[in-house]
ZAGU-437147 format. One line per 8 residues: number of its first residue (from 1); for each residue x, y, z of C-alpha. Coordinates in steps of 0.1 Angstrom, whole numbers, always signed. Example, Ala and Ser with C-alpha at 12.3 -4.5 7.8 and 13.67 -1.06 7.14 Angstrom:
2
1 = +123,-45,+78 ~ +137,-11,+71;
# end
This chain:
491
1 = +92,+39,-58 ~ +119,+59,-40 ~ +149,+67,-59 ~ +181,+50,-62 ~ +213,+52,-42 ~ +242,+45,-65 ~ +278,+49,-61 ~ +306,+69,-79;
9 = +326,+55,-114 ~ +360,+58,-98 ~ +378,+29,-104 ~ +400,+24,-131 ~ +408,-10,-149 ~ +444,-17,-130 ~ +427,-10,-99 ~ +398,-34,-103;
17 = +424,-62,-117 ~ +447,-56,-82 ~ +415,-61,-61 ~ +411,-92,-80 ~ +448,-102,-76 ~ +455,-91,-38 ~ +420,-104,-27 ~ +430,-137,-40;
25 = +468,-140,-29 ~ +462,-121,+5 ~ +483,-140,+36 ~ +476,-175,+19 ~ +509,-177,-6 ~ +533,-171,+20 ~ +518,-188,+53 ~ +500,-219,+37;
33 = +526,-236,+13 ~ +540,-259,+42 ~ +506,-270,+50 ~ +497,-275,+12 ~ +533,-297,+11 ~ +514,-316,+40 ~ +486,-325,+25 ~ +499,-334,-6;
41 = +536,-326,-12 ~ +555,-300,-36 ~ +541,-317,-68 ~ +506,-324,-59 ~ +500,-289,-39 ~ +513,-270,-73 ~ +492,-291,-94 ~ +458,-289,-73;
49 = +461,-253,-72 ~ +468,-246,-109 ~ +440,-270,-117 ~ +416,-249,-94 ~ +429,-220,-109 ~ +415,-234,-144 ~ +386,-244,-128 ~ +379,-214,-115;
57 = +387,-195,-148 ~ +355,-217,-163 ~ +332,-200,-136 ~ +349,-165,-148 ~ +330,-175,-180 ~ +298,-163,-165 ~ +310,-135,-140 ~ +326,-120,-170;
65 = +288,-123,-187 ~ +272,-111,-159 ~ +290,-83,-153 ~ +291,-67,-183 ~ +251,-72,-184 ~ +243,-61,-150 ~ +273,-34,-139 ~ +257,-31,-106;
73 = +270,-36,-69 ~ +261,-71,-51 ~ +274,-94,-73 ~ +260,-131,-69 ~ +235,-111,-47 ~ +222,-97,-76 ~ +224,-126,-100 ~ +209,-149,-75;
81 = +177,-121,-77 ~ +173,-125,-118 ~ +172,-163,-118 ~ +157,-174,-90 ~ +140,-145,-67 ~ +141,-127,-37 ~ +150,-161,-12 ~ +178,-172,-32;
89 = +192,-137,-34 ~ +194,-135,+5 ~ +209,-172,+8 ~ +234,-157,-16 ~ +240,-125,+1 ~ +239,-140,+35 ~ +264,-170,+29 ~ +287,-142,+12;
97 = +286,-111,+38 ~ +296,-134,+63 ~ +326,-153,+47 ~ +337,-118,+31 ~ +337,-108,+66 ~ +360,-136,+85 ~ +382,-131,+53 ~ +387,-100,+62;
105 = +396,-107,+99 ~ +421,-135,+93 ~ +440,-110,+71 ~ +446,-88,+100 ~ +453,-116,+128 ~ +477,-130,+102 ~ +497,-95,+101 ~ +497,-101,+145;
113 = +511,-140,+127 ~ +541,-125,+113 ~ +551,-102,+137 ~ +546,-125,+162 ~ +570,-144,+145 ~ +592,-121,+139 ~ +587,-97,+177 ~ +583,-124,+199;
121 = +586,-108,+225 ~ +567,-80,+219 ~ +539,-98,+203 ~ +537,-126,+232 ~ +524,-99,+261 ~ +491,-96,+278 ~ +486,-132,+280 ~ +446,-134,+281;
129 = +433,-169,+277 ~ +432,-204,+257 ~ +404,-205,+233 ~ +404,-243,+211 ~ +443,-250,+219 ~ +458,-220,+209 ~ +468,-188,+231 ~ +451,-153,+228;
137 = +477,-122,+234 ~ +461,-88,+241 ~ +493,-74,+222 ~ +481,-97,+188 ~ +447,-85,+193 ~ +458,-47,+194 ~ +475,-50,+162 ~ +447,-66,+140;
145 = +426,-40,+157 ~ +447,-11,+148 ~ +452,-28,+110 ~ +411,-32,+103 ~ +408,+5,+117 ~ +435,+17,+93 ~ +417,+2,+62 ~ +382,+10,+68;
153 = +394,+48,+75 ~ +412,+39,+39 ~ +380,+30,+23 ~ +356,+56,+40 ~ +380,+75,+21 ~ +370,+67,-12 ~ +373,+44,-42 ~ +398,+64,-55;
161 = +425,+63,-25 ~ +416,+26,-19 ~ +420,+18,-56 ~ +453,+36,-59 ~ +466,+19,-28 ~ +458,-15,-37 ~ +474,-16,-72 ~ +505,-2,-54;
169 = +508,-29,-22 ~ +501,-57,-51 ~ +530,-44,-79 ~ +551,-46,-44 ~ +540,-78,-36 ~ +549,-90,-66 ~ +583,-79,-67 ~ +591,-93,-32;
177 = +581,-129,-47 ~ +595,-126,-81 ~ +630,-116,-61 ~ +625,-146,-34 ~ +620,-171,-59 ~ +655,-157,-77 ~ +676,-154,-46 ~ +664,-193,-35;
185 = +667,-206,-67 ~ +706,-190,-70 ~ +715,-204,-34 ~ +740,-235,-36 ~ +726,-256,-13 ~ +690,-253,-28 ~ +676,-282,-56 ~ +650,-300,-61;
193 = +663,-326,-44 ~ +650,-308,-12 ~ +615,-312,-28 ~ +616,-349,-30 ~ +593,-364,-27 ~ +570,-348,-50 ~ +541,-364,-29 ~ +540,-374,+9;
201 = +546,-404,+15 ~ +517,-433,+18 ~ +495,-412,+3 ~ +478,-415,-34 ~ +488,-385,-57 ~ +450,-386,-66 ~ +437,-378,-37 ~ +464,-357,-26;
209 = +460,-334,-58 ~ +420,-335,-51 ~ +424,-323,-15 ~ +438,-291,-27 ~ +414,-286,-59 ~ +388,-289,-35 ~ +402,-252,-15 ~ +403,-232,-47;
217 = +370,-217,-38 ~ +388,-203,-9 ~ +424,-199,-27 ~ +412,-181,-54 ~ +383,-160,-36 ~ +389,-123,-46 ~ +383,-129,-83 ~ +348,-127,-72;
225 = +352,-88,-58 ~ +351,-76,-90 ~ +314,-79,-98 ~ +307,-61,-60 ~ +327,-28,-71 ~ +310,-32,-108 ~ +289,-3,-102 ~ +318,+20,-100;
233 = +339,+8,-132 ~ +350,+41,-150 ~ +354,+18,-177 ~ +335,-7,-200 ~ +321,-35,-176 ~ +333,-57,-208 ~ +365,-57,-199 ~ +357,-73,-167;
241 = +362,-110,-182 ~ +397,-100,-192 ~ +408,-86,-159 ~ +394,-118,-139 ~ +411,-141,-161 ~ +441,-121,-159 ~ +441,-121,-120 ~ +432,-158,-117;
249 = +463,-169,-139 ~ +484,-145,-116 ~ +473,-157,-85 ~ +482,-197,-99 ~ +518,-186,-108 ~ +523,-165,-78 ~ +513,-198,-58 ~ +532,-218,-76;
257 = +566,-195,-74 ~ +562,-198,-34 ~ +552,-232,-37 ~ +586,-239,-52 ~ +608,-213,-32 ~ +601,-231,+0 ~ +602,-264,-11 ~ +638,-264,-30;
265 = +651,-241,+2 ~ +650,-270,+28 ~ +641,-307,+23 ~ +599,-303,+26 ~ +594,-331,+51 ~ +617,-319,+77 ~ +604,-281,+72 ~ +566,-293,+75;
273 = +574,-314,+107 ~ +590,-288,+124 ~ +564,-266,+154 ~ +573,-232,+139 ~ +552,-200,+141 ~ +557,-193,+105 ~ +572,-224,+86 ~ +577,-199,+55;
281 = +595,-175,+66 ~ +617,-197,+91 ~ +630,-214,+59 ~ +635,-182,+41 ~ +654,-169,+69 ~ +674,-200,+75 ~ +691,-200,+36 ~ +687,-159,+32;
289 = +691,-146,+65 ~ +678,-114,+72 ~ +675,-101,+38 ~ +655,-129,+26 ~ +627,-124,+60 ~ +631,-90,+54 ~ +618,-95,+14 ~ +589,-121,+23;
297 = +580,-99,+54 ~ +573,-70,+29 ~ +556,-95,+0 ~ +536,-110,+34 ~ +530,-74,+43 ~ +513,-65,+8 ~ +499,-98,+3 ~ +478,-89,+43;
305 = +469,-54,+31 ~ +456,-62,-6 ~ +434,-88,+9 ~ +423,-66,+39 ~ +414,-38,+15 ~ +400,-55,-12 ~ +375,-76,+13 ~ +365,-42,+29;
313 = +358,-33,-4 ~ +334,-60,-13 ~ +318,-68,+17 ~ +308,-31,+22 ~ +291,-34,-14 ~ +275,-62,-7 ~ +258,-48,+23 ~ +255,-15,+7;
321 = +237,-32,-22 ~ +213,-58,+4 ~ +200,-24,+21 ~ +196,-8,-9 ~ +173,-38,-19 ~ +158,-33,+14 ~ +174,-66,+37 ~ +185,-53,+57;
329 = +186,-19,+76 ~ +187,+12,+50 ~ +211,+25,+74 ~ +239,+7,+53 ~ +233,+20,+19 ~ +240,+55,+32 ~ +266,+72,+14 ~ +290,+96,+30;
337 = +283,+131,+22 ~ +320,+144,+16 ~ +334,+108,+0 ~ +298,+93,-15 ~ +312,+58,+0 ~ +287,+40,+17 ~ +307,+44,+54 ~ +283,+27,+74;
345 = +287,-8,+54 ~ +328,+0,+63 ~ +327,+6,+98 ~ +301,-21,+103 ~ +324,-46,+86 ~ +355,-38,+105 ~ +340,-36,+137 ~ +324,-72,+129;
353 = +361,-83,+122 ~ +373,-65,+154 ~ +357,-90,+171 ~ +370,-121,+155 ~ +403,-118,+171 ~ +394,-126,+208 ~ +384,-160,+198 ~ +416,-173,+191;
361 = +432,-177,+154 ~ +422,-219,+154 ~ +380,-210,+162 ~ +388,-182,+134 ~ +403,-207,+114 ~ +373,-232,+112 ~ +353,-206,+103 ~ +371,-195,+74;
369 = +372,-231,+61 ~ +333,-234,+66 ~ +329,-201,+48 ~ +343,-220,+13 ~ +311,-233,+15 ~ +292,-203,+12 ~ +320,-192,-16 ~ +312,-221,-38;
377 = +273,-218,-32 ~ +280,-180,-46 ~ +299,-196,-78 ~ +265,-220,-79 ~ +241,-188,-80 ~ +263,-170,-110 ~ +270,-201,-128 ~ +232,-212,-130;
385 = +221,-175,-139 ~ +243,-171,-167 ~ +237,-207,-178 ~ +199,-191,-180 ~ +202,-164,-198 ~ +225,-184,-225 ~ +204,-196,-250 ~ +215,-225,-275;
393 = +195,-206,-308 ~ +173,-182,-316 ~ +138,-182,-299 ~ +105,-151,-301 ~ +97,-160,-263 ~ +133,-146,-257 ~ +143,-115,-274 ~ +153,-91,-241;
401 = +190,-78,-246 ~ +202,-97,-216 ~ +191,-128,-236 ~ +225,-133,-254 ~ +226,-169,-284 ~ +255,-184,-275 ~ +258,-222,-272 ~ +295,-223,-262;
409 = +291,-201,-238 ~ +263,-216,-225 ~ +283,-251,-222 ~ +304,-236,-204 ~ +281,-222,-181 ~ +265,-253,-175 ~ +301,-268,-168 ~ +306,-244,-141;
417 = +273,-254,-122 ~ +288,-289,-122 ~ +319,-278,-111 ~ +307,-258,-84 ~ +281,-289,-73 ~ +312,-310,-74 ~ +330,-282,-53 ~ +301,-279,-25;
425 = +301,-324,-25 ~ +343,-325,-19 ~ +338,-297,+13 ~ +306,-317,+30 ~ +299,-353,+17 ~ +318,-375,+42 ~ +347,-394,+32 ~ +357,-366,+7;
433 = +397,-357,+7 ~ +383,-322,+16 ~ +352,-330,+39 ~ +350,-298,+68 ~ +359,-312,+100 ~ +337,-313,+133 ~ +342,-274,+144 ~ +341,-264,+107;
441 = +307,-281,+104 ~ +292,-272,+138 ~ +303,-234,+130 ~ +281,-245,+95 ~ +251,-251,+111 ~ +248,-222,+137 ~ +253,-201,+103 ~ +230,-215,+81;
449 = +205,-216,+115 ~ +213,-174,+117 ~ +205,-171,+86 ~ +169,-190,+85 ~ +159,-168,+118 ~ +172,-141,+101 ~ +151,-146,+69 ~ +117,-153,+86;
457 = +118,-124,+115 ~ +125,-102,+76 ~ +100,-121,+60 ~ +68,-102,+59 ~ +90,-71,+47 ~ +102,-84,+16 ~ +67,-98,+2 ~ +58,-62,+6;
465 = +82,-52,-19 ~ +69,-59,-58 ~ +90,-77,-81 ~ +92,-49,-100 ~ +105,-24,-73 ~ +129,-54,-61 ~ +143,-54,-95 ~ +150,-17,-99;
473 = +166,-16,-65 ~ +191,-44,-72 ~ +194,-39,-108 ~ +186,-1,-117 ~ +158,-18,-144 ~ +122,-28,-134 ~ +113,-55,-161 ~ +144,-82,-155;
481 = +132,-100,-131 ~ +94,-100,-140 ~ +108,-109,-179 ~ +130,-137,-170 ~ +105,-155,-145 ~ +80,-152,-174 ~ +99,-167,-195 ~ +114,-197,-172;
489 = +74,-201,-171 ~ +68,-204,-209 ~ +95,-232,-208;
# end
């Protein structure tokens, strides 16, 4: 077998729990709370979301496992490999690259968002076309190009620089939310009268409160980056439970504080039926004037950049670690030779999301939502690993380290494979408060239809690889895979 690629141990625990943090928060907190109120008003778009954030903190349950078990880079990629093989691992890895991917390119068109908002002028130039109802500006398209060429040059640079950056852009962010929710909250004219009602109107808080647990998969996405830079924790991979929690009840009160802000600045209803750019920041500006865009422009700002970096960061790991597994081209698990950073998994994924922006922001858009889909089956894949290598008491047939007695945990394993079932059934059983719509489940199809033509033109080159050479690539061991499907076969 040919050796191993592996990456450096550069990142420190802070850096890894900002990843987390900013990859969750990204644009979302400051451009989606009017279309949250929408959907189900102050109330019910606060609850959903810190109910999804609890759901989501029972999947941490097995990432936190998993990751201190198998420190390696690939994530669900790699956990899909232990439990069920080489086919779910790509399904996993496929369904991932690409939603890490448009995640990454709706960060940057959503920094050309803001300034459009706030440079008119500027930002409206080079009329191009209409793609899906909404225009394309060569001027908007410059600027999410120069942002994605910023970060991957920031990551080709190395864990270290990217690391440091990102726990710096999310303290920052922080502080610019923290201060807008104070400077609201002390206005005269603000109360929660302004967020009355606390659902919209002819709607049933149920299903309102369901239609927004049902987006936490893509709210809270960027907990799940942590187990794609595992393999370069300069620290105990136990601690990676901890941090994910940690970043997950974050992200819920950070949502909540902007939640609140905007609702209590302006009476909801009024805000969410206006046509504005960017509903957020013209209610910010309207009761803080300048001062108060000028805050949430920064908090936007470092909310854009976190999640930019911190999906550069794991969707270059993912591809670095499907190469090294030999999916796909071994051209993308070379490592640079000055900053050992696999460069050609960066500049792959940013040129990818170069190209996003010249479809429009409303085709990006339904693409994004379909790509929860692919999030959730990712939660599936850990969920169901971890629940396997739980076992309720002691048994000979399992006595492998990875094997770890633990019926609670197990429970709560087996909780999160329901909840991510019941995650996957609200996006794409009809009738559902959060069923895709049409362009959402077209761009679906042609993905999943890549993905099979993908597969079987690869096909014949991954039976040639052994089970135990498969295993060693993914997981730096020979015998996981080969022990675990043993014993799955002695049950």
């Amino acid at each position: 077998m040919e050796k191993r690629t592996t990456l450096k141990k550069s990142l420190k625990p802070h850096w890894v729990w900002a990843v987390a943090l900013g990859s969750s928060i990204g644009w979302g907190a400051f451009v989606q709370p009017t279309d949250w109120m929408s959907t189900a008003g102050p109330l019910g778009a606060s609850l959903g979301l810190a109910i999804g954030g609890l759901l989501m903190m029972l999947i941490a349950v097995s990432y936190g496992f998993l990751i201190r078990s198998f420190p390696v880079s690939g994530g669900e990629f790699a956990y899909a490999f232990i439990s069920l093989g080489k086919t779910h691992a790509f399904i996993s890895g496929w369904f991932l690259t690409l939603g890490y991917i448009c995640i990454v390119a709706l960060n940057a068109s959503a920094l050309a968002l803001m300034m459009r908002f706030v440079f008119p002028s500027l930002l409206e130039n080079l009329y191009m076309y209409e793609v899906a109802g909404g225009d394309v500006y060569g001027v908007e398209i410059m600027v999410a190009t120069v942002a994605l060429a910023i970060f991957g040059y920031l990551n080709v640079r190395g864990g270290v620089f990217s690391g440091k950056a990102q726990f710096i852009f999310c303290v920052i962010m922080i502080i610019g939310i923290v201060l807008i929710s104070v400077l609201v909250g002390a206005q005269p004219s603000t109360g929660l009268e302004n967020a009355s009602p606390s659902f919209p109107s002819g709607t049933n808080a149920g299903a309102a409160i369901v239609s927004i647990i049902a987006i936490s998969p893509w709210a809270f996405v960027g907990f799940d980056n942590v187990p794609q830079a595992a393999e370069e924790f300069n620290f105990s991979s136990k601690k990676a439970f901890g941090l994910i929690i940690f970043a997950i009840a974050a992200a819920v009160i950070l949502y909540g504080m902007m939640i609140f802000s905007v609702a209590i600045s302006t009476p909801w209803q009024n805000l969410t039926a206006a046509d504005n750019v960017w509903e957020t920041g013209f209610a910010i500006k309207e009761l803080l004037g300048n001062v108060g865009l000028l805050i949430v422009m920064v908090a936007l700002t470092m909310g854009i950049i976190t999640g930019l970096n911190g999906f550069i960061i794991s969707t270059s790991r993912l591809l670095f670690a499907m190469s090294r597994a030999k999916f796909i081209p071994k051209a993308f698990s070379k490592l640079h030779k000055k900053y050992e950073t696999p460069y050609i998994s960066i500049i792959f994924t940013v040129l990818i999301a170069m190209i996003a922006p010249w479809f429009g922001r409303n085709v990006l858009g339904w693409v994004v939502d379909m790509s929860s889909v692919g999030v959730t089956i990712a939660y599936f894949y850990t969920c169901y690993t971890a629940f396997s290598l739980f076992k309720w008491r002691k048994d000979q047939q399992y006595n492998k380290g990875y094997y770890v007695i633990s019926p609670m945990r197990k429970a709560l394993a087996g909780l999160g494979v329901i909840v991510s079932v019941i995650f996957l059934g609200l996006l794409i059983v009809p009738g559902s408060p959060a069923y895709l719509e049409v362009q959402s489940r077209i761009a679906l199809v042609i993905w999943i239809v890549m993905g099979i033509i993908f597969y079987l033109v690869k096909r014949k080159d991954y039976k040639k690889v052994s089970d135990k050479e498969m295993s060693y690539l993914i997981l730096g061991k020979e015998d996981i895979f080969t022990e675990t499907k043993t014993n799955r076969k002695k049950l």
